[in-house]
DRENPA-3360 file (N, C-alpha, C; in nm, 2 decimals, always signed):
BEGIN
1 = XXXXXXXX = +0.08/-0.12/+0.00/+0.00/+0.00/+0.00/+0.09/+0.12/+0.00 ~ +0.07/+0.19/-0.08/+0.11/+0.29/-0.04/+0.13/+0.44/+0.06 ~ +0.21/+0.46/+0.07/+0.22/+0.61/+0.16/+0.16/+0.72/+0.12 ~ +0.13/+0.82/+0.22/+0.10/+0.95/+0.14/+0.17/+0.98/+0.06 ~ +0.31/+1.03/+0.16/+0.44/+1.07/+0.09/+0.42/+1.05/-0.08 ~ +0.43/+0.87/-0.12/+0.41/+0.82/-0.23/+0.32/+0.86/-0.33 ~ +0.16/+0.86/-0.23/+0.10/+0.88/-0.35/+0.10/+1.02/-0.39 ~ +0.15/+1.16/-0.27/+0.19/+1.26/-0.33/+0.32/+1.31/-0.42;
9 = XXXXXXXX = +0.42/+1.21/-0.45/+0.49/+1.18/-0.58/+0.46/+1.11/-0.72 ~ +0.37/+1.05/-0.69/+0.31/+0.95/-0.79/+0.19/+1.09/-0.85 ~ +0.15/+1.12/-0.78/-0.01/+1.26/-0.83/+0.06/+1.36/-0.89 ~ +0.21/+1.41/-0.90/+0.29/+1.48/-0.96/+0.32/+1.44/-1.06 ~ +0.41/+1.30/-1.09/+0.38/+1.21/-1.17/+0.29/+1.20/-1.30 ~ +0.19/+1.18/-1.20/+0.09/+1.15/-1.28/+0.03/+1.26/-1.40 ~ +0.05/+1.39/-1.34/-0.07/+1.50/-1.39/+0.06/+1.56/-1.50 ~ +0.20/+1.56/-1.48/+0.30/+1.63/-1.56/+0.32/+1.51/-1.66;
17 = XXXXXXXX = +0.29/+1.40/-1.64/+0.29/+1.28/-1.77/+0.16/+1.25/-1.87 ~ +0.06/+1.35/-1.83/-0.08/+1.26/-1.85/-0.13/+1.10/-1.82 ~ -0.04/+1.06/-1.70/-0.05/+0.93/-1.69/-0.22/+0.91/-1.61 ~ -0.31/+0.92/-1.71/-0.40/+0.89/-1.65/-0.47/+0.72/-1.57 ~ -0.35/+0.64/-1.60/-0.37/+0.49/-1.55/-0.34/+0.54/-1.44 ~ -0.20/+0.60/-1.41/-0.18/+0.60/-1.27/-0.26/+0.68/-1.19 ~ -0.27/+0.79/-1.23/-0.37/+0.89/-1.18/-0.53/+0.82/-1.14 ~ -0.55/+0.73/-1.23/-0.68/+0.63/-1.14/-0.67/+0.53/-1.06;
25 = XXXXXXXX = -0.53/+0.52/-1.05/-0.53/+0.43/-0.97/-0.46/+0.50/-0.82 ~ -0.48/+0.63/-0.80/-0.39/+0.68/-0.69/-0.60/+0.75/-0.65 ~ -0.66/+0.70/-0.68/-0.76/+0.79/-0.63/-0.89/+0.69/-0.62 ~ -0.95/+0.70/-0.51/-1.04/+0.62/-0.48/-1.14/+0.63/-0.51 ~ -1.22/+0.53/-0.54/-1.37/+0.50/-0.65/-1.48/+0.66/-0.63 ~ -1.51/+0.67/-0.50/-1.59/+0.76/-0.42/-1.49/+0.90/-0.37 ~ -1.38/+0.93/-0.48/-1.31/+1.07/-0.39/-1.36/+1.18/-0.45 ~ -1.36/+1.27/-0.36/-1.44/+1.40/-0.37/-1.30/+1.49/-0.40;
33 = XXXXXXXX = -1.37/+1.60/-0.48/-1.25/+1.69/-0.47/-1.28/+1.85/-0.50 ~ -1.26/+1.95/-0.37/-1.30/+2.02/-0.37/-1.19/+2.13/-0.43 ~ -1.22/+2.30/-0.56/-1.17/+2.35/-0.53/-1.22/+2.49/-0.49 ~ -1.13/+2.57/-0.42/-1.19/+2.74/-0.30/-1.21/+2.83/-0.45 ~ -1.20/+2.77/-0.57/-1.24/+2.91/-0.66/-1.38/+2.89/-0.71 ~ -1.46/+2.79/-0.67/-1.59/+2.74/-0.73/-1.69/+2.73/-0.61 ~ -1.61/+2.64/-0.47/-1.66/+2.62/-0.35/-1.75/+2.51/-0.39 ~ -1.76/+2.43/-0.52/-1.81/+2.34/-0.57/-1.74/+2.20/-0.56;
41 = XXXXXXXX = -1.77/+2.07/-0.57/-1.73/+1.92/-0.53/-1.72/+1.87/-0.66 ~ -1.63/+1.77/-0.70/-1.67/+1.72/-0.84/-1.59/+1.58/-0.82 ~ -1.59/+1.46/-0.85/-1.54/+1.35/-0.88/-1.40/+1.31/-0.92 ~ -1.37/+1.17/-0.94/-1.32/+1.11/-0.99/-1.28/+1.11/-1.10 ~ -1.39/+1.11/-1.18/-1.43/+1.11/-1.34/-1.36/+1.29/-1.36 ~ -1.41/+1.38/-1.27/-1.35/+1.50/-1.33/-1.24/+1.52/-1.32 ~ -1.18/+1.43/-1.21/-1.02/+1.49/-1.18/-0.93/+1.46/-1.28 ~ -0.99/+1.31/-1.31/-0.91/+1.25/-1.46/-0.89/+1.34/-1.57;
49 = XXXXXXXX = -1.05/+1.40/-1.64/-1.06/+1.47/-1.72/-0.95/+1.60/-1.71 ~ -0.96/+1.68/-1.60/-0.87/+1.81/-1.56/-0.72/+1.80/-1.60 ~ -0.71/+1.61/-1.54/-0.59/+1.62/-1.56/-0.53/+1.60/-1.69 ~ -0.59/+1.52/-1.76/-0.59/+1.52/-1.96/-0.61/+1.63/-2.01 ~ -0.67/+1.75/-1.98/-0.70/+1.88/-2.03/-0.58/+1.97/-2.00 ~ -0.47/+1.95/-1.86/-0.37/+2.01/-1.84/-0.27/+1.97/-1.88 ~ -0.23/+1.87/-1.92/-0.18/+1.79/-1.98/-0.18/+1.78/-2.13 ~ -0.32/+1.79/-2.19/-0.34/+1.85/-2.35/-0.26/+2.00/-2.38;
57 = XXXXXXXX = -0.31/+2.10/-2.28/-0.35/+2.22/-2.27/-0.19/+2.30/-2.26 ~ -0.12/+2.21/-2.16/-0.05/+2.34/-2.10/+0.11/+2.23/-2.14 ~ +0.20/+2.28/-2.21/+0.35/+2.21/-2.21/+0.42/+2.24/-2.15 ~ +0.51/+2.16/-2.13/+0.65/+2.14/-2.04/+0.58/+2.19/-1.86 ~ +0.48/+2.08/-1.88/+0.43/+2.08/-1.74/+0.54/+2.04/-1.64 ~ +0.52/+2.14/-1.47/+0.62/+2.12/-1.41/+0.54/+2.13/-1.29 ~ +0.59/+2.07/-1.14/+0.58/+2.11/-1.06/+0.70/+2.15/-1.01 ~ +0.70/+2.31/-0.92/+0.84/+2.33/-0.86/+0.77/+2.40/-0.71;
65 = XXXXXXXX = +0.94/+2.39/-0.68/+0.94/+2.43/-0.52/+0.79/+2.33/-0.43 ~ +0.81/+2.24/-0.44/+0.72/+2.12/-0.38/+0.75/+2.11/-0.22 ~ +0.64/+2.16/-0.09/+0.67/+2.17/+0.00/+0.58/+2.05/+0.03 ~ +0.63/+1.91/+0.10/+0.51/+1.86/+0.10/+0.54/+1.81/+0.26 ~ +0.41/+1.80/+0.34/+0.40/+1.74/+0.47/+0.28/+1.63/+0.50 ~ +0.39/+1.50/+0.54/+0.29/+1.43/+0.52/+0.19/+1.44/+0.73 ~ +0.07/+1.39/+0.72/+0.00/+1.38/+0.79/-0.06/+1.24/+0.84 ~ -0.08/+1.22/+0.91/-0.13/+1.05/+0.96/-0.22/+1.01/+0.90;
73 = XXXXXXXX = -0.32/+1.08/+0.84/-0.42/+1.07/+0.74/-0.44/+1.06/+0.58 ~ -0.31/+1.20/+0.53/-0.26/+1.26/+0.40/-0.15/+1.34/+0.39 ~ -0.18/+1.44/+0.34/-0.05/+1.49/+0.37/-0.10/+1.66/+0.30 ~ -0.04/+1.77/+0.36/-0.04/+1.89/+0.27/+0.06/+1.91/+0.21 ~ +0.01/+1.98/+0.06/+0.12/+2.00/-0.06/+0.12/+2.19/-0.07 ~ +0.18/+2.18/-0.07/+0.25/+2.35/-0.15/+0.30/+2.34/-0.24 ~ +0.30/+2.42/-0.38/+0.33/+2.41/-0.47/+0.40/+2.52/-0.60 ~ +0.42/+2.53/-0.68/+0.40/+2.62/-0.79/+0.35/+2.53/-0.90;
81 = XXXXXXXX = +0.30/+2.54/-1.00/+0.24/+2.44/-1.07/+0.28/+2.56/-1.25 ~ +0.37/+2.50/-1.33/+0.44/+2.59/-1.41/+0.41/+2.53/-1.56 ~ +0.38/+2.61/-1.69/+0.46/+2.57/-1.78/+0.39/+2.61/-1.88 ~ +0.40/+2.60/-2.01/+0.39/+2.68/-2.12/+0.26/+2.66/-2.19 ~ +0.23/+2.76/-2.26/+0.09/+2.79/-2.36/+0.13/+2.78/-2.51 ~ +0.06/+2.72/-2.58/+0.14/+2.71/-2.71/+0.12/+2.88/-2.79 ~ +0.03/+3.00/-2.70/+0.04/+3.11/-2.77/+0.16/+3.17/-2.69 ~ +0.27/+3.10/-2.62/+0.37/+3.16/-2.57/+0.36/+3.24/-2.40;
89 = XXXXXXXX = +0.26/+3.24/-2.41/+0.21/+3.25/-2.27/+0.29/+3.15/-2.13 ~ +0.27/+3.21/-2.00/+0.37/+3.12/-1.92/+0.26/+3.05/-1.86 ~ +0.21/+3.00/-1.79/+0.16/+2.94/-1.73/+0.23/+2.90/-1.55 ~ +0.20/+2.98/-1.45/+0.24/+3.00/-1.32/+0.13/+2.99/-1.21 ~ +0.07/+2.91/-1.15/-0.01/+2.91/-1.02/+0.06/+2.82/-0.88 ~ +0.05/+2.94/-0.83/+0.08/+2.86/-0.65/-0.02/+2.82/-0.56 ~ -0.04/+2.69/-0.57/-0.17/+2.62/-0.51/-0.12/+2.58/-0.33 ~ -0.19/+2.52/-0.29/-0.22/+2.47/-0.16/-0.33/+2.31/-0.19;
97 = XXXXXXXX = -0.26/+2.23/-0.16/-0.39/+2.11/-0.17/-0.36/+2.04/+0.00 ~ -0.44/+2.02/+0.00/-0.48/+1.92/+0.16/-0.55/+1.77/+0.18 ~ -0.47/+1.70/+0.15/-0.49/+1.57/+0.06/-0.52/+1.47/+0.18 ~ -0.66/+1.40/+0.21/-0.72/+1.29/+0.28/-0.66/+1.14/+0.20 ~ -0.59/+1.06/+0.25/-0.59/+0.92/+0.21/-0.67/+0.80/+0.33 ~ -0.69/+0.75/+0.25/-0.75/+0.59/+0.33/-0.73/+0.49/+0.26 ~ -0.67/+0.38/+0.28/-0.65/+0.27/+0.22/-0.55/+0.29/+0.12 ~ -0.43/+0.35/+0.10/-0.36/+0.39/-0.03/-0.41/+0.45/-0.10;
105 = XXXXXXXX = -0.57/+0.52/-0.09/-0.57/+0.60/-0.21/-0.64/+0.75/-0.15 ~ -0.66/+0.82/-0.23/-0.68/+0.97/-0.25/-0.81/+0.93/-0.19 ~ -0.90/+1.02/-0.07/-1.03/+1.00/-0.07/-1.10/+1.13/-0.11 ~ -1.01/+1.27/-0.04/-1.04/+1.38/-0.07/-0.93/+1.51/-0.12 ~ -1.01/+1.59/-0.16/-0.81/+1.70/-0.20/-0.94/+1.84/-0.21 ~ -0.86/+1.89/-0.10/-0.92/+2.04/-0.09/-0.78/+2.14/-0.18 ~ -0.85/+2.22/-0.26/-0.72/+2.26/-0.34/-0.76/+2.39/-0.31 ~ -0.65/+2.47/-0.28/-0.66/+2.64/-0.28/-0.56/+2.73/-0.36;
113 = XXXXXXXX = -0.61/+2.82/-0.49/-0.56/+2.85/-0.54/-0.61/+2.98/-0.61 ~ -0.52/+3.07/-0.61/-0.58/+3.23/-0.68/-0.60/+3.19/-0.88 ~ -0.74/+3.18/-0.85/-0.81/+3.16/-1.01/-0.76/+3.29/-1.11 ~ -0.70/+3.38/-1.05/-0.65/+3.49/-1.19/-0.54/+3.43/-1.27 ~ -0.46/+3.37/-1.17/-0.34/+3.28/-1.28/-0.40/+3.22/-1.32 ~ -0.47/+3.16/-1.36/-0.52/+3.10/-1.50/-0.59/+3.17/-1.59 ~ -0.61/+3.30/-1.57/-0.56/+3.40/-1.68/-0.54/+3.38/-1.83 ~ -0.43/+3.33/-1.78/-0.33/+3.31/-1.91/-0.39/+3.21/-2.05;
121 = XXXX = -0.46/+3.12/-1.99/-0.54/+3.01/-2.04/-0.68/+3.08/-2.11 ~ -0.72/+3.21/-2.07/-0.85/+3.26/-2.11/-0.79/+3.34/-2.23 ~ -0.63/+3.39/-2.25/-0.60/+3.48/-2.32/-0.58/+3.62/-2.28 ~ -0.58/+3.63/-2.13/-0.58/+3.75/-2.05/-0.46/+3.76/-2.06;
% end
C-alpha cells in the first residue's frame, strides 16, 4: 500500500505525464474533490478529465518548489504548478492542496488556489 508521501509523488507524476492509469489508480472510487475558486465538489471522473486537459493544454508541465507534509491521514502539498501555452504565454499558479488518504488511495483533496493565474489560459 502505499504512503502519502508516495502517492503525493506519484499525483505529480501522474498529472506532468498525463499518466491517466496512474492517476486512477492513486484515487479512490468515491473521492471528492474540492476547489476554494468554485466552492463546488466534483469526482473522480472529473479529476481525470482536468488532468488530460492540463496535460493537452499546457507544455512542459512542471511542478516546482514542492513543499510537502505528510499527515497520519494525508499529507499537505504546496506548490508552484508551471509551464507553457502554445500562444507563448507562461503558465504560473501557486496552489495549496490538503490531501485525505484511506487505504492507499486519495479519498479527498481540498485545493486552494488564486483563479487569476489561470488567466493566461483565457488569453488575458
Amino acid at each position: 500500500m502505499r504512503t502519502p508521501s508516495q502517492i503525493a509523488e506519484e499525483l505529480v507524476r501522474a498529472v506532468t505525464t498525463g499518466d491517466l492509469s496512474l492517476a486512477g489508480e492513486l484515487y479512490a472510487d468515491d473521492a471528492v474533490l474540492w476547489q476554494n475558486t468554485t466552492g463546488r465538489t466534483s469526482d473522480k471522473a472529473r479529476a481525470l478529465s482536468t488532468i488530460q486537459w492540463l496535460y493537452n493544454t499546457v507544455k512542459e508541465l512542471a511542478y516546482e518548489d514542492i513543499r510537502l507534509q505528510e499527515l497520519p491521514d494525508g499529507f499537505v502539498q504546496q506548490h508552484r504548478l508551471k509551464g507553457n501555452l502554445a500562444n507563448g504565454a507562461t503558465l504560473a499558479v501557486d496552489a495549496c492542496m490538503v490531501v485525505r488518504v484511506k487505504d492507499g488511495k486519495i479519498l479527498r483533496v481540498d485545493e486552494y488556489f488564486d483563479s487569476a493565474a489561470f488567466a493566461v489560459l483565457r488569453g488575458n
